[in-house]
C-alpha positions as CSV (number, residue, x, y, z in Angstrom):
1,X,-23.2,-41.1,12.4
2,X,-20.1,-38.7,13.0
3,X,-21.1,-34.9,12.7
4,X,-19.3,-32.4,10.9
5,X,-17.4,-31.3,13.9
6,X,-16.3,-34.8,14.9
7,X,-14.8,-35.5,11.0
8,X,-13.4,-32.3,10.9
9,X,-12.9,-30.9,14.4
10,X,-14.3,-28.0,13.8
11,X,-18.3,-26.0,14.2
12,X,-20.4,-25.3,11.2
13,X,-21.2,-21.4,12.0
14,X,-24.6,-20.1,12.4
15,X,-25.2,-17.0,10.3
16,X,-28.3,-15.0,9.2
17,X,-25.8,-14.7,5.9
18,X,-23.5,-15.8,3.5
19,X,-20.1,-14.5,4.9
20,X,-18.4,-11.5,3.0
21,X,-15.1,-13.0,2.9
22,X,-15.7,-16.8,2.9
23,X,-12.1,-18.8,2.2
24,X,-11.9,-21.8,-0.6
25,X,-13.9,-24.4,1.1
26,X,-15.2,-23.0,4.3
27,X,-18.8,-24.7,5.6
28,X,-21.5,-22.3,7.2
29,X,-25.4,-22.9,7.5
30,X,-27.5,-20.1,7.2
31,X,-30.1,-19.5,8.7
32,X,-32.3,-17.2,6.5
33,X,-31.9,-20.2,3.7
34,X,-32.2,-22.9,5.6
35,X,-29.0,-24.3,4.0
36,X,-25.9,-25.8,4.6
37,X,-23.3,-23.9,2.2
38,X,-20.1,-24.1,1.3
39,X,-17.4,-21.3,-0.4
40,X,-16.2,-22.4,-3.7
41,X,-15.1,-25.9,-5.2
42,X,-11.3,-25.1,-5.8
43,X,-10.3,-25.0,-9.2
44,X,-6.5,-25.2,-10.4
45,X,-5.5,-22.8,-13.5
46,X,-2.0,-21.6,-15.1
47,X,-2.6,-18.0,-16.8
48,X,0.1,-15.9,-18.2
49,X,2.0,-12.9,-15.7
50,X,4.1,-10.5,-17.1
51,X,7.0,-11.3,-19.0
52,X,10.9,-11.0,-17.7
53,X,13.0,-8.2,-19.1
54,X,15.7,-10.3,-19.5
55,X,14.8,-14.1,-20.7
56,X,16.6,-16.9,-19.1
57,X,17.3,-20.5,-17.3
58,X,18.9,-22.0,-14.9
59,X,18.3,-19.4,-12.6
60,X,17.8,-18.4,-8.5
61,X,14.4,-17.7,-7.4
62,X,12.8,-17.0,-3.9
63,X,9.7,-15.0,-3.0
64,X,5.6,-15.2,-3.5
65,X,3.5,-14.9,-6.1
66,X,3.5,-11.1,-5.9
67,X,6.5,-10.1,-4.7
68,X,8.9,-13.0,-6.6
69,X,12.2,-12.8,-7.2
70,X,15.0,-14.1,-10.0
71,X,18.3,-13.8,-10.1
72,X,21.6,-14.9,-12.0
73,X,21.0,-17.9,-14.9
74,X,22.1,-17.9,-18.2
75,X,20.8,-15.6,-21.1
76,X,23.3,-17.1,-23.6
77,X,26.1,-15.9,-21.6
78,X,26.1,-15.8,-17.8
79,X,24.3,-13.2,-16.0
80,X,24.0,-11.7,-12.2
81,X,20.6,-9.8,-13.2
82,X,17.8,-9.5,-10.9
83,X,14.4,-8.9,-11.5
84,X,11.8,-8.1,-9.1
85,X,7.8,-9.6,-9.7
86,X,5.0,-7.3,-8.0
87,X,2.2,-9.8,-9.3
88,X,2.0,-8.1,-12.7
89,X,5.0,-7.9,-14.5
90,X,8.7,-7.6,-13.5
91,X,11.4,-4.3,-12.5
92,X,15.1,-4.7,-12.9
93,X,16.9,-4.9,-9.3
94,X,20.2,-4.7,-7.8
95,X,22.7,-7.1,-9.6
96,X,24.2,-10.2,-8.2
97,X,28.2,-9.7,-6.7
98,X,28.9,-12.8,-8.7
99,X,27.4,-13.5,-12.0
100,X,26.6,-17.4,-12.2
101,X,24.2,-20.0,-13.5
102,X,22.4,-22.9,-11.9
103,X,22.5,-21.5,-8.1
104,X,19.5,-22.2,-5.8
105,X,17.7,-19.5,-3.6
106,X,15.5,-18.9,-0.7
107,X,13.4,-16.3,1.3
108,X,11.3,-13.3,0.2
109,X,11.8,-10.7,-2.1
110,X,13.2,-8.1,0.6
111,X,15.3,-10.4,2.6
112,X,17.0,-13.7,0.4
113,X,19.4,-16.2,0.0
114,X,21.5,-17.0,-3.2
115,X,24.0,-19.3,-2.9
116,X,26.0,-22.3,-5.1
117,X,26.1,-22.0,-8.8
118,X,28.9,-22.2,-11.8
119,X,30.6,-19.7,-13.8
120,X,33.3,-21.8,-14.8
121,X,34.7,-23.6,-11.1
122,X,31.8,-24.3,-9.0
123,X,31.0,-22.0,-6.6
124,X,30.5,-22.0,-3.0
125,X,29.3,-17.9,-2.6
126,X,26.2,-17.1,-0.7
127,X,24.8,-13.7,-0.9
128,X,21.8,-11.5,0.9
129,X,19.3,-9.4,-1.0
130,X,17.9,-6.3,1.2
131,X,15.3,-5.4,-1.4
132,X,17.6,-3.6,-3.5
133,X,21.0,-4.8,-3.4
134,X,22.9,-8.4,-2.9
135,X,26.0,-8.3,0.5
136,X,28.0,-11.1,0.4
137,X,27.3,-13.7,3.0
138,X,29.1,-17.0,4.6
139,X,30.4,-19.8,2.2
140,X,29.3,-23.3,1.4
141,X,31.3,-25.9,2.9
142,X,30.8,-27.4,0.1
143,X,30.7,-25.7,-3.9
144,X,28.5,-27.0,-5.9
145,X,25.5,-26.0,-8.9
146,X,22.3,-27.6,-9.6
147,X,21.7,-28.0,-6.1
148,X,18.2,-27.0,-4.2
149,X,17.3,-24.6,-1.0
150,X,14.7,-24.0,1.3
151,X,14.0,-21.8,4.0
152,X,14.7,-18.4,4.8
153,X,17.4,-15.7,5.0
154,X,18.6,-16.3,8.5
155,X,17.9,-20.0,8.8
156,X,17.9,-21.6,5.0
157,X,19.0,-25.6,3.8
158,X,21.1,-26.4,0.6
159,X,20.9,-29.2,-0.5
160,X,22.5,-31.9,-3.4
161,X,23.8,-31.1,-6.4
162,X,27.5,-31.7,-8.3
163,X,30.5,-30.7,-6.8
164,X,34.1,-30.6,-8.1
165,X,35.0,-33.5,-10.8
166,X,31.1,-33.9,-11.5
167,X,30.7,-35.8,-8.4
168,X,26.7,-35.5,-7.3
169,X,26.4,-34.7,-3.4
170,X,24.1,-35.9,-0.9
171,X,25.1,-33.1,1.4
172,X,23.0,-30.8,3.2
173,X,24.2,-27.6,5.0
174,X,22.0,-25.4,7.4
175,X,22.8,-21.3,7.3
176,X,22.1,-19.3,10.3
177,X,22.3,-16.0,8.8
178,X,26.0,-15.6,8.8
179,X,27.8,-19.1,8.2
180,X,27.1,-22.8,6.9
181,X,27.3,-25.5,9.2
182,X,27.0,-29.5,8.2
183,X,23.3,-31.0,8.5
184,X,22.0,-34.6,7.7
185,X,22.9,-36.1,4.3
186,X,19.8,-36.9,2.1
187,X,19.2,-40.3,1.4
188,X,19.7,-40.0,-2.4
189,X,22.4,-37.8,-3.5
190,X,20.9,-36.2,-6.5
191,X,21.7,-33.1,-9.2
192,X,18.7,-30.6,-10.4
193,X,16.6,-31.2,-7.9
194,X,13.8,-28.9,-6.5
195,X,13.0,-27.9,-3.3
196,X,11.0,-25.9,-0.5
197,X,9.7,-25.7,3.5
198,X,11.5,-24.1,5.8
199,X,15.1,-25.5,7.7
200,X,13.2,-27.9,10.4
201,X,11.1,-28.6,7.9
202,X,12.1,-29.1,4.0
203,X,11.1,-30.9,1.3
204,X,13.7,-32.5,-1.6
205,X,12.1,-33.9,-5.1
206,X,12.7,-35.4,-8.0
207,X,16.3,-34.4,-9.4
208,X,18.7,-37.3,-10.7
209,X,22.1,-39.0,-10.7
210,X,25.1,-38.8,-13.0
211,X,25.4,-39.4,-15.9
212,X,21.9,-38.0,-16.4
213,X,18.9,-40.0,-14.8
214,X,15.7,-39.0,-13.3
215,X,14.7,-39.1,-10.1
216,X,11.1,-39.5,-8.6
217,X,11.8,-39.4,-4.6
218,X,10.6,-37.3,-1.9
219,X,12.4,-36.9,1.3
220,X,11.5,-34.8,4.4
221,X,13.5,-33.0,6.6
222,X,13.3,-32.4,10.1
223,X,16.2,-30.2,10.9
224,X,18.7,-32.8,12.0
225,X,17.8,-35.8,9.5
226,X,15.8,-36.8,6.4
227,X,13.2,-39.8,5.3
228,X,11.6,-40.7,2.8
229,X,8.1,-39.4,1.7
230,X,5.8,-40.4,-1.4
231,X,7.6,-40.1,-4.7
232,X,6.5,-37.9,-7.7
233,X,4.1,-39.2,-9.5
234,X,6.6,-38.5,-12.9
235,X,10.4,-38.6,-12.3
236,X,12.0,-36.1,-14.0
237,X,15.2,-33.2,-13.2
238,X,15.5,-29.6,-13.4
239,X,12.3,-29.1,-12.4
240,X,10.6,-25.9,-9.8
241,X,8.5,-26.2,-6.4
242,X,7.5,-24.2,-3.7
243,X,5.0,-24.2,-0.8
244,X,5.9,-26.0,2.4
245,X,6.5,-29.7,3.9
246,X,3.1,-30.4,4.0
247,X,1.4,-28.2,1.4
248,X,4.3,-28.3,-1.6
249,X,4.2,-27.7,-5.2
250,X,6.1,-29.4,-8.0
251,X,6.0,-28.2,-11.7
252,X,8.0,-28.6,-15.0
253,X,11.2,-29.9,-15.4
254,X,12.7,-32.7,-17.8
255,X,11.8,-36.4,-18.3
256,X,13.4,-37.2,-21.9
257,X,12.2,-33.5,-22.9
258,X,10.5,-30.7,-20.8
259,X,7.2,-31.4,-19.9
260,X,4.4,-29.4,-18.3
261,X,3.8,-31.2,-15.4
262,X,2.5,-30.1,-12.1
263,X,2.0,-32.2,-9.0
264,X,0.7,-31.4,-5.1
265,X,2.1,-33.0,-2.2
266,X,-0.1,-33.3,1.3
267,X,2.8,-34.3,3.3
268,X,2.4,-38.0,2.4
269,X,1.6,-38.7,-1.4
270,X,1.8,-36.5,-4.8
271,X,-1.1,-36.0,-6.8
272,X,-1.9,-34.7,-10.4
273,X,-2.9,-30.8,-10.5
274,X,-3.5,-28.7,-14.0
275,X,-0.5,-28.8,-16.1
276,X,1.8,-25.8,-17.0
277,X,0.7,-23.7,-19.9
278,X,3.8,-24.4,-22.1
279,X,6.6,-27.3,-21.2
280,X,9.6,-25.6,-19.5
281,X,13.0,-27.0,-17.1
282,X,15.5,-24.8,-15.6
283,X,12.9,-22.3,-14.5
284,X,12.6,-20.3,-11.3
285,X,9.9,-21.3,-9.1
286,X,8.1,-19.0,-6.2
287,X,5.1,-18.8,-4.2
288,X,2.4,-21.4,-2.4
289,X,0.8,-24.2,-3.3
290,X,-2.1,-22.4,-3.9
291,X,-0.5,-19.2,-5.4
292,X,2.7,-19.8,-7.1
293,X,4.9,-18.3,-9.5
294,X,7.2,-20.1,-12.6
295,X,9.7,-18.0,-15.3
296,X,12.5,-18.3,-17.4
297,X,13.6,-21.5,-18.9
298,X,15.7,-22.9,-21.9
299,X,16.1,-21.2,-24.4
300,X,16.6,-17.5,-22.7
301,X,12.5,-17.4,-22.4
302,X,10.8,-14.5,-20.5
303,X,7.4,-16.3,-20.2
304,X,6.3,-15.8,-16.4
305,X,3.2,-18.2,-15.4
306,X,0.9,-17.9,-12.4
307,X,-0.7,-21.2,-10.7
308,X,-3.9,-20.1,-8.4
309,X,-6.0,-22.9,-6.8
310,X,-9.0,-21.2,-5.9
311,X,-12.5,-21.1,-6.6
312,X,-12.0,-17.4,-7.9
313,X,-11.8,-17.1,-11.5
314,X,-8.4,-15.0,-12.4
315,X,-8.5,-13.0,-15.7
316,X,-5.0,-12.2,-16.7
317,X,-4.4,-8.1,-18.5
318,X,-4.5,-8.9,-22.6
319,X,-4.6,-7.3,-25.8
320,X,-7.7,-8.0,-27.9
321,X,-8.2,-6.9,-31.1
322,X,-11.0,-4.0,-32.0
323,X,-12.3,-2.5,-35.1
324,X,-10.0,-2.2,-38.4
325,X,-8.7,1.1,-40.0
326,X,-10.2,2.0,-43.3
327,X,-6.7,2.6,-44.6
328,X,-3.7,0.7,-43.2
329,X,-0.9,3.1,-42.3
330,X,2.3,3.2,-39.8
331,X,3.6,6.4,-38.0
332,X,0.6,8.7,-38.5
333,X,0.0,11.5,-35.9
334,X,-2.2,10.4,-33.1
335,X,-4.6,11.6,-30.4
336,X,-7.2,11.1,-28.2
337,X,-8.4,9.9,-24.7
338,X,-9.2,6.4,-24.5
339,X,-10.1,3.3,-26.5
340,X,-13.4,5.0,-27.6
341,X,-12.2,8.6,-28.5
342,X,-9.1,8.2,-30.9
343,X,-7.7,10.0,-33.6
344,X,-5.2,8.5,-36.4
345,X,-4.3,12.0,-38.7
346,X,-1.9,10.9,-41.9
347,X,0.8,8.6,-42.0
348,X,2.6,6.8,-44.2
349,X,1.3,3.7,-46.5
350,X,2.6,1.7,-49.7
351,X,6.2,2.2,-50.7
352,X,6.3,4.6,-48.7
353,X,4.1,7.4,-49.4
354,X,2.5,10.0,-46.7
355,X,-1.5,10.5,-46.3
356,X,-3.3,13.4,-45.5
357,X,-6.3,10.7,-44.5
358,X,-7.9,11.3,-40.9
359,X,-10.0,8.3,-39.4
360,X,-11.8,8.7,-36.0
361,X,-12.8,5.4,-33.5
362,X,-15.5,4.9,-31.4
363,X,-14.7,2.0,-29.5
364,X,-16.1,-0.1,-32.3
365,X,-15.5,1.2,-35.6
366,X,-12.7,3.7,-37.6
367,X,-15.0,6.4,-39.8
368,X,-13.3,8.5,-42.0
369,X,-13.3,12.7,-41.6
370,X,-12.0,15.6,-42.8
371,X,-7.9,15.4,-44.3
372,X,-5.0,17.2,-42.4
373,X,-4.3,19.9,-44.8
374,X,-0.9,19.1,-45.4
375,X,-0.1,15.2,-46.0
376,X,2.7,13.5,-44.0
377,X,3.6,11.0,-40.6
378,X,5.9,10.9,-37.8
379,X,5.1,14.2,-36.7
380,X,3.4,14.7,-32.9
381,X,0.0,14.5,-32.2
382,X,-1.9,15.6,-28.6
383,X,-4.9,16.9,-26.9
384,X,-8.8,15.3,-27.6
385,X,-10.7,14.1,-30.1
386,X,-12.4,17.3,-30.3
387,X,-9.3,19.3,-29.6
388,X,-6.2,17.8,-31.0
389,X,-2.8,19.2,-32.7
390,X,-0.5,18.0,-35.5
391,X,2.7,19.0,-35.9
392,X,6.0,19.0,-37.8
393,X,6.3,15.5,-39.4
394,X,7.8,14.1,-43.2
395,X,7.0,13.1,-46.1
396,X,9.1,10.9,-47.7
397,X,8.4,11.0,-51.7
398,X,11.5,12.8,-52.4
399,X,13.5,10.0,-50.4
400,X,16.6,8.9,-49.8
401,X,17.5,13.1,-49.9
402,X,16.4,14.7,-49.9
403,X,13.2,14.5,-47.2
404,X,10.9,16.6,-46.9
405,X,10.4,18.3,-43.5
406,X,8.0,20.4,-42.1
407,X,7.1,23.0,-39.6
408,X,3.3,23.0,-40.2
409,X,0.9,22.9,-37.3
410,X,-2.6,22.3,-37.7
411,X,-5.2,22.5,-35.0
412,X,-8.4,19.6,-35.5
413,X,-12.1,20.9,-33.7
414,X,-13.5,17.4,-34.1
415,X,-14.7,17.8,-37.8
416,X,-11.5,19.8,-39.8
417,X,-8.4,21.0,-39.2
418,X,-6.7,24.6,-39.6
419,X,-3.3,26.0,-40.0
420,X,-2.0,27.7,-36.7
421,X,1.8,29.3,-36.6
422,X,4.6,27.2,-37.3
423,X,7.1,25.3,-35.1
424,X,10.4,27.1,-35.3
425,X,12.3,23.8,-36.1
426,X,11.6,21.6,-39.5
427,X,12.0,18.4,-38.3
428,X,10.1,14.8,-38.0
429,X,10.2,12.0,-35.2
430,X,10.2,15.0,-32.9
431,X,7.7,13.8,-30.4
432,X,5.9,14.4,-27.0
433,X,3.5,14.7,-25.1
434,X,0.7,17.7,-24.2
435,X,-2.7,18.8,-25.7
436,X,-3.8,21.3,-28.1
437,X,-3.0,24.2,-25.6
438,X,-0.2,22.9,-23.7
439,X,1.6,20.8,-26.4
440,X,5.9,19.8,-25.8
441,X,8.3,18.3,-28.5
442,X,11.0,17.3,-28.0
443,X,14.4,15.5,-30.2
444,X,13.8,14.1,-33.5
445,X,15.5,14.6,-37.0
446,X,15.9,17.7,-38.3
447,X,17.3,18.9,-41.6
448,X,21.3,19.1,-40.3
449,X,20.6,15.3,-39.2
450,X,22.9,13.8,-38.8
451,X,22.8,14.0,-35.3
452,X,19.6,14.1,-33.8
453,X,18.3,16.6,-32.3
454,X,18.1,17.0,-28.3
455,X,15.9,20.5,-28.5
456,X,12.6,20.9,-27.0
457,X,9.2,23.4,-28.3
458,X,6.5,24.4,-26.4
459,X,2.7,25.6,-27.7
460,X,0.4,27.5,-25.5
461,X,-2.5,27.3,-28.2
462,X,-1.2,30.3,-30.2
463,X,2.6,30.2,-30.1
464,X,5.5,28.4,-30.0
465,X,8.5,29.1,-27.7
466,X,12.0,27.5,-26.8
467,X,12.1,25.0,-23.9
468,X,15.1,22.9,-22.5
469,X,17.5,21.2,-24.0
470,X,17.3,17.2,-23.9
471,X,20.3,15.6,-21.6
472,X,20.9,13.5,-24.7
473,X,19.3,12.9,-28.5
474,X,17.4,10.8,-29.7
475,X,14.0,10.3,-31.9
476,X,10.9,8.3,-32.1
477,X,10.3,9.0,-28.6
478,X,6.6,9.5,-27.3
479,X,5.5,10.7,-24.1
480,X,2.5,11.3,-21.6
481,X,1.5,14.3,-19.0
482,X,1.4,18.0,-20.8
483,X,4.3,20.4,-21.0
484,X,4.5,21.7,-17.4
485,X,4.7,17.6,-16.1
486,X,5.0,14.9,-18.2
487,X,7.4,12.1,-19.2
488,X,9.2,11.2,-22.4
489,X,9.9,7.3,-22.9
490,X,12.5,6.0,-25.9
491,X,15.2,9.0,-25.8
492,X,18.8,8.1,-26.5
493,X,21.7,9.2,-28.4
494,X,22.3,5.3,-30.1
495,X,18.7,4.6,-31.7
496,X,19.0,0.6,-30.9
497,X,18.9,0.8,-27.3
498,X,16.0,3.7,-27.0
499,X,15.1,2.9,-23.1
500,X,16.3,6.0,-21.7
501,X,13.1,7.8,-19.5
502,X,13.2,11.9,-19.6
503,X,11.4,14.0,-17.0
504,X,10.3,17.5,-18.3
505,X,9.1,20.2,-15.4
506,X,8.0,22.8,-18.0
507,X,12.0,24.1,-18.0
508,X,13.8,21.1,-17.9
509,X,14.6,17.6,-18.3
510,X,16.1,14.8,-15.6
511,X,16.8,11.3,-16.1
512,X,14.6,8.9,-14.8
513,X,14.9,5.1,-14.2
514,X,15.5,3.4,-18.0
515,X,12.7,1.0,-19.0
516,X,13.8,-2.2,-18.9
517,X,13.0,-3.2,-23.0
518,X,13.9,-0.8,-25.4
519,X,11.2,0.7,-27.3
520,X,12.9,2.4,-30.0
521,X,10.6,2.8,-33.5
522,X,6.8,4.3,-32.7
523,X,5.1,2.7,-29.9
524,X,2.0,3.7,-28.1
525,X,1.6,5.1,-24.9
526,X,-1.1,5.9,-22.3
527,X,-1.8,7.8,-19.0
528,X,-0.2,9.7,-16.7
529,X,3.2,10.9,-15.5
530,X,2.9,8.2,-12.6
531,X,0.6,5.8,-14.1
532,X,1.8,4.6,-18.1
533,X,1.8,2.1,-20.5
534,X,4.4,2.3,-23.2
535,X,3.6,-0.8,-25.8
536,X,5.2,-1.9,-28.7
537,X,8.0,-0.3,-30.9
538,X,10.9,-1.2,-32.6
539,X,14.9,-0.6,-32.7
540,X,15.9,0.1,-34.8
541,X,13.8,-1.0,-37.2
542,X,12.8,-4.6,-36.1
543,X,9.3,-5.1,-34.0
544,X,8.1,-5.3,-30.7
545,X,5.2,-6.3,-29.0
546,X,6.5,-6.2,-25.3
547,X,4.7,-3.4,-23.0
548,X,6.0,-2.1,-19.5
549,X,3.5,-0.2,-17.0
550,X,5.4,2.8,-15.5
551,X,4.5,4.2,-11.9
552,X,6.3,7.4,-11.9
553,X,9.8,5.6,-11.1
554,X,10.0,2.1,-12.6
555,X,8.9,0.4,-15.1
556,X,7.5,-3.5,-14.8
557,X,6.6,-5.9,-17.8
558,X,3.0,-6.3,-18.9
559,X,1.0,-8.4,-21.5
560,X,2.6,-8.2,-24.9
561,X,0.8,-7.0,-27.7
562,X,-0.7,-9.5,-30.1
563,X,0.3,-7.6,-33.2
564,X,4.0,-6.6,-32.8
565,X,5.5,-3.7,-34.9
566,X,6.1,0.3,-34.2
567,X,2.4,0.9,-32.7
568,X,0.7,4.3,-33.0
569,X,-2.1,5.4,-30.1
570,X,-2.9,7.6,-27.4
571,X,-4.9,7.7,-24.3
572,X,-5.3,9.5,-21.4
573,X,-5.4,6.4,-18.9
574,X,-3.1,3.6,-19.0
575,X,-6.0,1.3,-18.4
576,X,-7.4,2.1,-21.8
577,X,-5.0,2.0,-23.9
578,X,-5.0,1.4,-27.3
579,X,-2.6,0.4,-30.5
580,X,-3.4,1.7,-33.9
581,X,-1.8,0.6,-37.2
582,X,2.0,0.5,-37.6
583,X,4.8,-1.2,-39.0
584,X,4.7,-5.2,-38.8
585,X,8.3,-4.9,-40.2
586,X,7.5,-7.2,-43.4
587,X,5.8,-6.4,-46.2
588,X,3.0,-4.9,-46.5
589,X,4.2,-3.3,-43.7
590,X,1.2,-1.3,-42.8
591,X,-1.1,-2.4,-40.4
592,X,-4.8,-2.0,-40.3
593,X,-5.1,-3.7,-37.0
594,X,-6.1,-2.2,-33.4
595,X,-5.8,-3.2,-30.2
596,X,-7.6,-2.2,-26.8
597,X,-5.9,-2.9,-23.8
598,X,-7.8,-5.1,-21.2
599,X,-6.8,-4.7,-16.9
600,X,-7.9,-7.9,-16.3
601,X,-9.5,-8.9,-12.9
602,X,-10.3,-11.3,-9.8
603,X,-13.6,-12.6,-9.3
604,X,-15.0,-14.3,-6.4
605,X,-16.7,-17.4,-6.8
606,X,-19.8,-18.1,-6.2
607,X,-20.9,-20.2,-2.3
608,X,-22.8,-23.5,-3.0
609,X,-25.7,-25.7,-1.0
610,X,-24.4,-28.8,0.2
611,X,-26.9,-31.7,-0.5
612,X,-26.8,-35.0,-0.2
613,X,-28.3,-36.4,-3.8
């Protein structure tokens, strides 16, 4: 009987123990068991990434599963935006030189390649992305859209597609970094096609003819000609891969609709792997076989999947829900540490009407404590559960006009709260960020609104004193860090695009990189000055549930809140945030609901005996 060695060329190792770092499949036989073992039995899983700033198909894609890439497509007009993946959500890049829909693309996230496409004439532009912005590069010989690439940046393939007059192409050019030259035709010419592998060795699948048909062949490139491999296992067009000639992957695309398909190819034959989480075509595909990337599709989405075959089991970051308020209410002052410390003081419920109503959470539960003295929301809450600060804020009985505004400031100990000196400015939706002792407000609407305001307050625990003034208006900002550091996300003159990011040094403020969603209307936020989560929000008054992680320069897309709507919360981490109440944006309006924010994590599987029964 053939030994392992002889079937698979290779030792079983001898250890005392289980390896630290074993690798999907790896054989070993320890010693101190007395058993053959093996690492894993790979398992196959789509789980959801973090969404695109800016949905859409028919795009350019290169990259890996954590450092993808998208560029160009079509949003509902066409677009040269690229996005940048970093395994968790997505950051806005530099823009395409040419704006354009169904182009193909190639490489890695620092160094690639896109090329063909249509804006209105087919195009034959290439262009180089450095990591931050696109160069123009060599021309096709031949312009075309809905073709395929492979490859890299200095040595890449394109390959099929329609050309001029609608005419589908069997041509294949090779690009050495500066200029196309003619390589060997495929054997089909096809449209929408998908491809991947590297210029001596690519792989082209599925795609179809014109008028539309579907294609189900596989051919193989070798750098000068290609043959024919094992065809899909379903025919279909405008469909993603990625991986290699020998280890590709195939997913999505269209057979009479989109379908969720995904196949593996060895380097001879196609087999059946998990299907995609939700049917999608014209998507942009990146990554492995075994770690691999899909986002975008008709229409405009932002959904962004991740395909791991491994016997690791991948938790993806989520929202999941916690404890019910007592009393449902949107905009009330918040403040607190973490998803087990929190403090919701007023707010507004019913028609509306402001509450002087103070709940506390322990993780679990809301309990209701001590009111605030005065009664009112969208004032600015900071500092602990057992140290917080209220201040300023509305209430709106006497609305339209006029609105009540206040100055108040209350101080809470962790049972009641007290009156402390006013803030010089009546106004509410004047937000920011601090604690009880080091608290900073900043824009908002105060009584000679209209405009907003662009001033800034500071408390030191006892008073209040003048700090900078904001680069530009704006109101229902909120904000992280305390008032000598800290960070102030939603500020801009025109409330429906509130994505403007303020820093504030304890004098003055500096524009930072804008998020990439606008967050206008309350949302939550967590953490630090280089480590935040903003979730939520509205603008102007609609709903969001989209969140964005901030690292102290950018901002990338996370998992979306279950409940959308203008959010309240606070935390001191950005790993535990949390969303309380708000404004679902249809009646009844306010929410009872919470939210806990949850990282999400990797772990190992476990190693197995091998037997023989």
């Amino acid at each position: 009987m053939a030994g392992y060695n002889e079937i698979r060329g290779l030792r079983v190792k001898y250890l005392s123990a289980d390896p630290s770092n074993a690798e999907d499949g790896q054989v070993w036989y320890n010693s101190t068991s007395g058993t053959l073992r093996v690492q894993g039995i790979g398992i196959a899983s789509w789980s959801s990434g973090g969404n695109l700033a800016t949905g859409r198909s028919l795009l350019g894609s290169a990259g890996t599963q954590t450092a993808g890439l998208g560029f160009g497509g079509l949003t509902g007009s066409i677009t040269n935006a690229t996005e940048e993946y970093n395994g968790s959500g997505w950051a806005v890049g530099g823009n395409l030189g040419t704006a354009r829909r169904n182009l193909a693309g190639c490489g890695t996230q620092t160094s690639a390649l896109g090329f063909g496409g249509y804006i209105g004439p087919y195009q034959n532009a290439t262009e180089e992305y450095d990591g931050s912005s696109w160069t123009a590069g060599g021309n096709l010989g031949t312009a075309r859209m809905q073709l395929a690439g492979a490859g890299i940046q200095t040595s890449a393939l394109a390959f099929g597609g329609l050309k001029s007059g609608d005419t589908v192409t069997n041509a294949t050019e090779e690009y050495d970094g500066s200029s196309w030259t003619a390589g060997g035709n495929l054997g089909t010419a096809r449209w929408g096609l998908a491809g991947c592998g590297i210029q001596t060795a690519g792989l082209a699948f599925g795609g179809g003819n014109y008028p539309p048909s579907i294609s189900s062949a596989t051919e193989e490139y070798d750098g000068s000609s290609w043959t024919a491999g094992g065809n899909l296992g379903t025919a279909r067009r405008y469909l993603a891969g990625c991986g290699i000639q020998t280890a590709g992957l195939a997913f999505g695309g269209i057979v009479s609709d989109k379908v969720t398909n995904t196949e593996k190819y060895d380097g001879t034959s196609w087999t059946d792997s998990t299907a995609m989480s939700t049917a999608k075509s014209g998507l942009g595909g990146a990554g492995t076989q075994t770690s691999a990337l899909a986002f975008g599709g008709p229409p405009s989405s932002t959904a962004t999947e991740e395909y791991n075959f491994t016997s690791n089991t991948i938790t993806p970051a989520t929202w999941s829900a916690g404890g019910n308020l007592g009393t449902g209410k949107y905009g009330p002052q918040g403040f607190g540490v973490s998803q087990t410390s929190q403090v919701a003081a007023g707010g507004l419920i019913g028609s509306p009407t402001a509450t002087a109503t103070t709940e506390s959470y322990n993780g679990t539960s809301w309990s209701e404590g001590n009111n605030l003295g005065t009664a009112r929301a969208n004032g600015a809450g900071g500092g602990t559960e057992t140290a917080g600060i209220v201040a300023l804020g509305r209430n709106p009985s006497a609305n339209p006009s006029p609105q009540v505004r206040y100055t108040l400031t209350e101080e809470y100990n962790g049972t009641s709260f007290s009156e402390v000196n006013d803030c010089p400015e009546a106004s509410y939706r004047k937000v920011g960020a601090g604690t009880q002792t080091a608290l900073m407000v900043c824009g908002g609407i105060p009584p000679s609104y209209p405009p907003y305001s662009n001033t800034s307050f500071e408390y030191d625990g006892t008073n209040w004193t003048a700090g900078g003034t904001m680069p530009q208006k704006g109101d229902y900002m909120d904000g992280v860090g305390v008032t000598t550091a800290c960070v102030i996300f939603g500020a801009d003159t025109s409330v429906p695009s509130n994505v403007a990011c303020l820093d504030y040094d304890g004098s003055s403020f500096s524009a930072n990189n804008n998020m990439n969603i606008a967050h206008g209307g309350q949302h939550t936020v967590a953490g630090t000055v280089t480590a935040a989560l903003v979730a939520g929000g509205g603008a102007p008054y609609a709903v969001a549930g989209a969140a964005e992680t901030y690292d102290g320069t950018s901002f990338t897309s996370n998992a979306s809140l279950g409940q959308p709507g203008q959010r309240g919360g606070k935390s001191g981490t950005s790993t535990a945030a949390i969303a309380v109440g708000g404004n679902s944006g249809a009646p009844p309006y306010a929410l009872v609901d919470t939210e806990e924010y949850n990282v999400g994590s990797t772990t190992t599987g476990p190693a197995s005996n091998i037997t023989t029964s």
